[in-house]
C-alpha positions as CSV (number, residue, x, y, z in Angstrom):
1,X,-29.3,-15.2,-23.5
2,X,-28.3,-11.8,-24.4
3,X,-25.1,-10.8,-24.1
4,X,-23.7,-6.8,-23.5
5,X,-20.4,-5.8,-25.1
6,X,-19.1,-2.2,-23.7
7,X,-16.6,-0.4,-21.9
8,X,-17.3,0.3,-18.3
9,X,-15.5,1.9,-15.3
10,X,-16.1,-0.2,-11.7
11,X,-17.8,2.6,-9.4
12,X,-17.6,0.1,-6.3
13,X,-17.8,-3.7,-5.2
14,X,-18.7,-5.4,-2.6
15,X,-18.6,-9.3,-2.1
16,X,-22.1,-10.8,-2.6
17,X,-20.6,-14.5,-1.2
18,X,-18.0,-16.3,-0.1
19,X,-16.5,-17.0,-3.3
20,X,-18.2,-13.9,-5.6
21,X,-18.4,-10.2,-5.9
22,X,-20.9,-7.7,-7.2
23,X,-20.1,-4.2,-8.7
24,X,-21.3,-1.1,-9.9
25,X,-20.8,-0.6,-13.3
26,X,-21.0,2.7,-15.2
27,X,-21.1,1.2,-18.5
28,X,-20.5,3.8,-21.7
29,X,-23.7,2.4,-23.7
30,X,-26.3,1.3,-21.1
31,X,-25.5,3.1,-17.9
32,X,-25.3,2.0,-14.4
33,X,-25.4,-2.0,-14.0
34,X,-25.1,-4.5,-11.1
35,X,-23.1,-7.0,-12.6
36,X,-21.6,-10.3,-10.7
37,X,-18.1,-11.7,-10.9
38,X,-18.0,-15.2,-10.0
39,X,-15.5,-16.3,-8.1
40,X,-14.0,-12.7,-7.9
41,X,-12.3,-13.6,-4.5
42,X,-10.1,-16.2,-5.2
43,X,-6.7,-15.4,-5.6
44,X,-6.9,-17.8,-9.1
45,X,-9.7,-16.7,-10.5
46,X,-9.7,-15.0,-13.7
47,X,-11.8,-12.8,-12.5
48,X,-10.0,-11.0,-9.6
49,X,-9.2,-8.1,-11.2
50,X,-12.5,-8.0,-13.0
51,X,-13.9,-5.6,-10.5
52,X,-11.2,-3.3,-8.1
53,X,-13.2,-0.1,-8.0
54,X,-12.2,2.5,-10.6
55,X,-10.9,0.8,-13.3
56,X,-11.6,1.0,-16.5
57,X,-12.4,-1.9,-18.8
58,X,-14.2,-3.3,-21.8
59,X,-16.7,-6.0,-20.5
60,X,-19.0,-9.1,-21.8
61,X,-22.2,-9.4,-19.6
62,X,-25.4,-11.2,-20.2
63,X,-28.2,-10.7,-17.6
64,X,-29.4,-13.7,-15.3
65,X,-32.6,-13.8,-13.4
66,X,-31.7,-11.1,-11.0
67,X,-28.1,-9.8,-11.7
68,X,-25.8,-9.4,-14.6
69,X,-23.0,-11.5,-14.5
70,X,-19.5,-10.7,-16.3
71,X,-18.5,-13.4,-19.3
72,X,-15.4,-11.9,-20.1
73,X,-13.1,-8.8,-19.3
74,X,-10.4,-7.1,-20.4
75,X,-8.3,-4.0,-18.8
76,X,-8.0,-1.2,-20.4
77,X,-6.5,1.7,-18.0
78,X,-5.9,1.2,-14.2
79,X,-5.0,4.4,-11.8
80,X,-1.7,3.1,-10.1
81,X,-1.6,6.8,-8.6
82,X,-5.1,6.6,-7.2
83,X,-4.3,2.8,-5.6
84,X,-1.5,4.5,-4.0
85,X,-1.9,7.6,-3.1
86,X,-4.6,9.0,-0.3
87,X,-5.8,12.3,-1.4
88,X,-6.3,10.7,-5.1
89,X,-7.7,7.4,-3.8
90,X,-10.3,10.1,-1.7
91,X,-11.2,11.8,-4.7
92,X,-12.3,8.7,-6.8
93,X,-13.9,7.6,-4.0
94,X,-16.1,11.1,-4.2
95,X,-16.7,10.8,-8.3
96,X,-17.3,7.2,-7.8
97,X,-20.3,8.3,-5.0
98,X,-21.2,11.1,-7.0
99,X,-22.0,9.4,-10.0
100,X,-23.5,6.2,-8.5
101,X,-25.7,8.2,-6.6
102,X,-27.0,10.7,-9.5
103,X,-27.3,7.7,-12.2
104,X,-30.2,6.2,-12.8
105,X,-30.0,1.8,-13.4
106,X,-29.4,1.4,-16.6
107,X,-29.9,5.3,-17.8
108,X,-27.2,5.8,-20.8
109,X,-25.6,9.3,-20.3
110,X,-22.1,9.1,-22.5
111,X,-21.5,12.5,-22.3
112,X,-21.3,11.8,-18.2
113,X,-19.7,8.8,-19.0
114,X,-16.4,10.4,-20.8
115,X,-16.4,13.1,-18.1
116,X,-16.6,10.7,-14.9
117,X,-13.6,9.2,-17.2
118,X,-11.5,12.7,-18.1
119,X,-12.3,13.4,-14.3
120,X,-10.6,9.9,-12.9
121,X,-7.7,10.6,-15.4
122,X,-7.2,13.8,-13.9
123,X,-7.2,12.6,-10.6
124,X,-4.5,9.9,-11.8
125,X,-1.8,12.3,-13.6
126,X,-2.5,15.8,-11.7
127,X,-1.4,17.2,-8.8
128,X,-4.5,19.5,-7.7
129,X,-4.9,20.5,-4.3
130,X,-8.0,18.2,-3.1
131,X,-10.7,21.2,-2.4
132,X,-9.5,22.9,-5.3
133,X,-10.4,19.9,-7.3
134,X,-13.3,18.8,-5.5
135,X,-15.0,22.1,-6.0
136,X,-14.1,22.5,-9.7
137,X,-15.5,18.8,-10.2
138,X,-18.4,19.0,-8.3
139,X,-19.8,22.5,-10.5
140,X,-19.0,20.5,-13.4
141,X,-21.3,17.6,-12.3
142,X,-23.9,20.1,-11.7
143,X,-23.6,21.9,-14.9
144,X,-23.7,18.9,-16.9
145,X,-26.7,17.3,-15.1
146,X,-28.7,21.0,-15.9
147,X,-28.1,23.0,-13.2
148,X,-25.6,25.2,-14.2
149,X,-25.0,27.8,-12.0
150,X,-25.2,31.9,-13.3
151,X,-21.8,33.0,-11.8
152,X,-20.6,35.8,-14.8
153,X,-24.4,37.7,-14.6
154,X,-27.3,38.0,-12.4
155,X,-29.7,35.1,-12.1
156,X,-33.1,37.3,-11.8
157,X,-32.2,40.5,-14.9
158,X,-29.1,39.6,-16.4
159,X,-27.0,42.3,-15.6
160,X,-23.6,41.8,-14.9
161,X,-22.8,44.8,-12.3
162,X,-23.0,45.0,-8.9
163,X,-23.1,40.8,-7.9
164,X,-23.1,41.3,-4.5
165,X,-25.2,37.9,-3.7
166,X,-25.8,34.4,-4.4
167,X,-29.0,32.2,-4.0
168,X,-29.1,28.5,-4.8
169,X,-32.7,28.5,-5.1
170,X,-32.7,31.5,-8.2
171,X,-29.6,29.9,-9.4
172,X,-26.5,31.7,-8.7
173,X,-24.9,35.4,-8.4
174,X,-27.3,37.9,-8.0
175,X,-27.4,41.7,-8.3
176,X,-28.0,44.1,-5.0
177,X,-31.3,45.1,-7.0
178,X,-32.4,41.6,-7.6
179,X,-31.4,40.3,-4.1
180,X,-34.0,40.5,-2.3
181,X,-36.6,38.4,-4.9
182,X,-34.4,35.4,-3.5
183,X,-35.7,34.7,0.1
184,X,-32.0,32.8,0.8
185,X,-29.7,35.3,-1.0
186,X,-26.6,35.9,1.1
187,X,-23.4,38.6,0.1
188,X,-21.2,37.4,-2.4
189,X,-17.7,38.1,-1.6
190,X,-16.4,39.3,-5.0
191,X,-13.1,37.2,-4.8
192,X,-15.5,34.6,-3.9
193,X,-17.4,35.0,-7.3
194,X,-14.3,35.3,-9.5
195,X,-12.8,32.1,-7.9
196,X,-16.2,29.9,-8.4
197,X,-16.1,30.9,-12.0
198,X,-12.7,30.1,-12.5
199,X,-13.3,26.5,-10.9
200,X,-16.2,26.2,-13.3
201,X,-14.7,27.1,-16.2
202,X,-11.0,26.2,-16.3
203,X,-9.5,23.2,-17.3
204,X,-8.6,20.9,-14.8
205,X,-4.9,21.3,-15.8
206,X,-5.2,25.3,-15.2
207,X,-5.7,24.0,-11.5
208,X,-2.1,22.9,-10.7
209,X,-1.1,26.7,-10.8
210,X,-3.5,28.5,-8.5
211,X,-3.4,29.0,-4.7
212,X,-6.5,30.9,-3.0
213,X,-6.5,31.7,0.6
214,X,-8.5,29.4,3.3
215,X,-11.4,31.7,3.6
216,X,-12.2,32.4,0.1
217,X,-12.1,28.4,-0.2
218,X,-14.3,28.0,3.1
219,X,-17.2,30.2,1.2
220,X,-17.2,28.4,-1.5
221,X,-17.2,25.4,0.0
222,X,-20.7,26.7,1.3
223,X,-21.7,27.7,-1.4
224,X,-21.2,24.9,-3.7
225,X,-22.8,22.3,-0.8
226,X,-26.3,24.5,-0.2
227,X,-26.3,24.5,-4.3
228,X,-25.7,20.9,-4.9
229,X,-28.3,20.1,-1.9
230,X,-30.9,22.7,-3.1
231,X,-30.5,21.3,-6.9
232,X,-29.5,17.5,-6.1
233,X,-31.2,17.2,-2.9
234,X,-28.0,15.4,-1.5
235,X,-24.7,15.3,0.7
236,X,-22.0,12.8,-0.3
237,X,-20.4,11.1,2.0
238,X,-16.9,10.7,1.0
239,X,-16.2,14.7,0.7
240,X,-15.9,14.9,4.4
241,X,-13.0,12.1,4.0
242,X,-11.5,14.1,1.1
243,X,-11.9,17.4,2.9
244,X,-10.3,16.4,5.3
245,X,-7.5,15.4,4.0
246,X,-7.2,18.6,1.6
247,X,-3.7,20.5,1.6
């Protein structure tokens, strides 16, 4: 029997039985794993806590015949602020989606790893408005999976006047020259532009001081959904629930 020592963070549960529950575990040295707690629902089990979606914790697993199954388990950061709080709770929920979704089983990706952790601790501590932060984390995501978008030069030449357009299928901003090379270019408000940078770029701690009108949030909403569904072929569930509830 081989057994798997690691630090993981719970992406979600579900109960499996009457008496057990099964996770998704984004584990830091083998990737995303289905592993069982047994007898995670009783209120005496050692393993209740084993598995509330989000945490994060160093874990003992060893694989059965068709699950893993956790030995042993110890916390190592819970998100007291995200258990309490709506907008935060809606956010994880969107990481936790976003990254169970894009992952692979079992695929090993530690540089996604410490950022689907940075991004939960941001969530935790922060007080972002929840587009602002949705947005920024989502071209993040993107960027780090290899779809980066151009957004400080044109996609097609390179030039960096006159980026009057965007197009998810040539990979961001685009000049007035180039535009029309990209069969789904569309203007590019320039405010637009400067704030999808920004959200790309900055720190998430930077994001506590800026405030950006509805409509320049509305386009980029747009924009960053066609791009993730041209590049990622995908719409998440949970930013509707987080949108929704965004300041």
């Amino acid at each position: 029997m081989r057994f798997l020592k690691t630090e993981a963070i719970v992406l979600k549960s579900n109960l499996i039985s009457e008496k057990d529950k099964i996770a998704t575990l984004f584990t830091r040295d083998y990737g995303k794993l289905q592993a069982v707690a047994k007898g995670a629902r009783r209120s005496k089990s050692r393993f209740v806590n084993a598995v509330r979606p989000f945490i994060v914790a160093n874990y003992v697993i060893f694989e059965g015949q068709n699950y893993y199954y956790i030995d042993q388990w110890e916390l190592v950061k819970n998100f007291e602020n995200i258990e309490k709080d709506l907008k935060k709770f809606a956010l994880a929920s969107y990481i936790s989606e976003t990254i169970s979704r894009v992952l692979e089983e079992k695929q090993k990706n530690t540089k996604l790893y410490f950022f689907t952790k940075h991004s939960l601790e941001a969530v935790e501590s922060l007080n972002v408005e929840t587009s602002i932060f949705l947005f920024s984390y989502t071209l993040k995501l993107i960027s780090l999976l290899g779809y980066m978008p151009v957004l400080d030069s044109c996609a097609i030449c390179g030039k960096k006047e006159n980026l009057s357009y965007f197009s998810s299928s040539c990979g961001g901003a685009v000049c007035k020259d180039c535009n029309e090379t990209c069969k789904d270019a569309k203007f590019l408000n320039k405010k637009v532009l400067k704030f999808l940078l920004y959200l790309l770029k900055a720190k998430y701690e930077k994001l506590e001081r800026i405030s950006v009108p509805g409509v320049i949030k509305e386009e980029a909403d747009k924009i960053i959904t066609e791009y993730v569904r041209t590049h990622l072929e995908m719409d998440f569930k949970s930013k509707d629930f987080a949108m929704k509830l965004s300041d």
